[in-house]
C-alpha positions, -999 to 999 in steps of 0.1 A, spaced: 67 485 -378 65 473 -415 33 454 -420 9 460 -445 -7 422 -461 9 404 -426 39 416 -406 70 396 -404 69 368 -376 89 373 -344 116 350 -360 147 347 -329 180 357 -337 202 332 -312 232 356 -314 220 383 -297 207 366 -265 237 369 -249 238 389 -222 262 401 -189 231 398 -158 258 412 -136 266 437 -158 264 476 -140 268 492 -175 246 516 -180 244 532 -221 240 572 -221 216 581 -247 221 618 -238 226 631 -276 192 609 -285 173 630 -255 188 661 -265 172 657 -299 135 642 -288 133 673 -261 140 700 -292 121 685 -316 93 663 -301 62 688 -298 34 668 -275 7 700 -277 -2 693 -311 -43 698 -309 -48 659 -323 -31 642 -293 -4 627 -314 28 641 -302 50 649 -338 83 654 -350 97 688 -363 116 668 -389 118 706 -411 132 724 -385 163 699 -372 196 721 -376 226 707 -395 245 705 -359 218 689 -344 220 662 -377 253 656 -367 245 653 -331 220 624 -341 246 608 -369 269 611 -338 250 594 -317 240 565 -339 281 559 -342 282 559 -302 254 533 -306 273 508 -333 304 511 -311 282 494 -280 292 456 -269 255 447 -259 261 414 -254 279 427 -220 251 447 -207 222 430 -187 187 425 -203 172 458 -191 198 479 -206 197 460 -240 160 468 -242 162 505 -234 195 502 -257 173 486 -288 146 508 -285 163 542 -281 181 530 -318 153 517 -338 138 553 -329 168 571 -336 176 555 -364 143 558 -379 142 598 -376 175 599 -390 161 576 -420 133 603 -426 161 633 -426 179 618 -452 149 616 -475 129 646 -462 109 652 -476 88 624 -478 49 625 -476 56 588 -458 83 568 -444 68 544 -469 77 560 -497 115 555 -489 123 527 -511 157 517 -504 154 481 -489 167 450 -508 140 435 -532 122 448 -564 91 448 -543 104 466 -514 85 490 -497 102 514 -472 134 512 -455 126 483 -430 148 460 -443 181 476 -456 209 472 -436 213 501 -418 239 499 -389 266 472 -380 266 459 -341 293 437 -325 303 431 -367 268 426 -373 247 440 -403 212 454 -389 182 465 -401 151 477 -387 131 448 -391 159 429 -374 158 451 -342 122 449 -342 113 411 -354 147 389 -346 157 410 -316 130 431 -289 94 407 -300 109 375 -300 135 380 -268 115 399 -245 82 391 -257 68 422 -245 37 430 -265 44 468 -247 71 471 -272 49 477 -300 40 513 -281 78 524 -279 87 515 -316 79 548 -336 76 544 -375 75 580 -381 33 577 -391 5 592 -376 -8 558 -368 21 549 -349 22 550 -310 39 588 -300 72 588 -303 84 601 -262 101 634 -255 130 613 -239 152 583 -243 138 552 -229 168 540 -199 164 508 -176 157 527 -148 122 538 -165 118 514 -189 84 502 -173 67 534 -158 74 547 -201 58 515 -214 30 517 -191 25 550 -201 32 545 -238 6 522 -236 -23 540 -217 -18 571 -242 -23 551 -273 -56 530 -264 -69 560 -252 -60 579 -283 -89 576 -311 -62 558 -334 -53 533 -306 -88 524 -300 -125 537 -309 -162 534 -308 -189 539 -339 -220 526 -330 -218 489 -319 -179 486 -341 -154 487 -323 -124 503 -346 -89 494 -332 -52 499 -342 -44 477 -381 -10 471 -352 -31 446 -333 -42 425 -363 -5 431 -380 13 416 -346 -23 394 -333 4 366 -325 19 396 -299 -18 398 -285 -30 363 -275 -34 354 -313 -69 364 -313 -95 391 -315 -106 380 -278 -68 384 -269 -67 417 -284 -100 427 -262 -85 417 -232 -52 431 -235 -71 466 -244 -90 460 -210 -58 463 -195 -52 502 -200 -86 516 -211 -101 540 -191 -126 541 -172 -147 562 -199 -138 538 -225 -139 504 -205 -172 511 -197 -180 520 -240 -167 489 -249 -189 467 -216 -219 486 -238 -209 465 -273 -222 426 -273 -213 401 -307 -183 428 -309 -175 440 -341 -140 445 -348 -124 470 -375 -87 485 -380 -70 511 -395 -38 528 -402 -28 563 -415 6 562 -425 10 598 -434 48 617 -415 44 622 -382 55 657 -388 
């Protein structure tokens, strides 16, 4: 989710479209789950569901350190597409909280300065993991691996970067078997949320996500509108049929989702 002046393009990585359609395999992401149901709170008063990144026990470190070795260990390019999804997605999250606990604490996963590149900013692009004797960072996952293979704009809702801003991060692992019913849901929470999607006067203030990733969204603030049509309510859908000559703002807050 690194994008401030322009996010990286979905740029395909060929290597990793292999994959097994055949393939029964199914990954257990049990230690990942065990972790989001302790320390995922979703009855925080602003909607946002948050992290309790200060109270994660040194077992339950280990537990998530673990689990990110089960993860590196995976041949992917044997299971079938579903399974690679819920696979990617369950370790660009994982790995992210695990990013934060090593520098906690930070004010903002921005402030972790440890990718390659005087002008770095964040972690986004150090190399992080290894897969099938591949180097990996979190901009790979995101921009060479889930946007450009599954083009699934839904993807942008399951990603957490450990920000307010950022879509909630879920209370369980994604899996194939309810991969869509979570990024349906993932969706509908986050345009409905004020930071997904509001209204001052006759502006209509949106997400900085869907001008960072517009190419994700029909490449075009009429794109962005219809794909918001998609999941707004009924309260908000009939807000924004109120607005004429739309004015379109974003925003970002990019403080710990703690």
């Amino acid at each position: 989710m690194a994008a401030v002046h322009g996010a990286p393009a979905a740029d395909l990585w060929p290597r990793w479209l292999k994959h097994n359609p055949d393939s029964l395999i199914i990954i257990d992401h049990v230690h990942w789950d065990l972790i989001l149901q302790r320390y995922v709170t979703t009855t925080h008063s602003s909607g946002i569901n948050r992290f309790q990144y200060s109270s994660v026990s040194e077992e339950d470190r280990k537990i998530l350190r673990g689990y990110l070795r089960e993860m590196q260990a995976v041949e992917v390019s044997s299971l079938n597409l579903s399974e690679q999804k819920a696979f990617w997605i369950n370790l660009y999250n994982g790995l992210t909280v695990n990013v934060v606990l090593e520098h906690y604490r930070v004010k903002s996963i921005r402030d972790i300065d440890i990718s390659p590149g005087i002008f770095s900013n964040g972690p986004w692009d150090a190399k992080l993991l290894t897969i099938e004797g591949q180097d990996l960072s979190l901009n790979d996952i995101e921009h060479r691996i889930l946007r450009p293979i599954w083009r699934d704009n839904r993807v942008h809702y399951a990603l957490n970067c450990a920000s307010i801003g950022c879509p909630n991060i879920q209370p369980k692992a994604y899996t194939s078997q309810d991969l869509e019913q979570m990024l349906e849901k993932a969706a509908h929470e986050f345009i409905n949320h004020p930071r997904g999607v509001s209204f001052a006067g006759r502006r209509l203030m949106v997400s900085s996500i869907y001008f960072w990733f517009k190419a994700d969204f029909g490449n075009s603030e009429k794109g962005i509108i219809r794909h918001l049509r998609k999941y707004l309510s009924p309260e908000n859908a009939e807000k924004l049929n109120t607005l004429q000559n739309i004015n379109i703002a974003h925003q970002y807050d990019w403080s710990l989702n703690e």
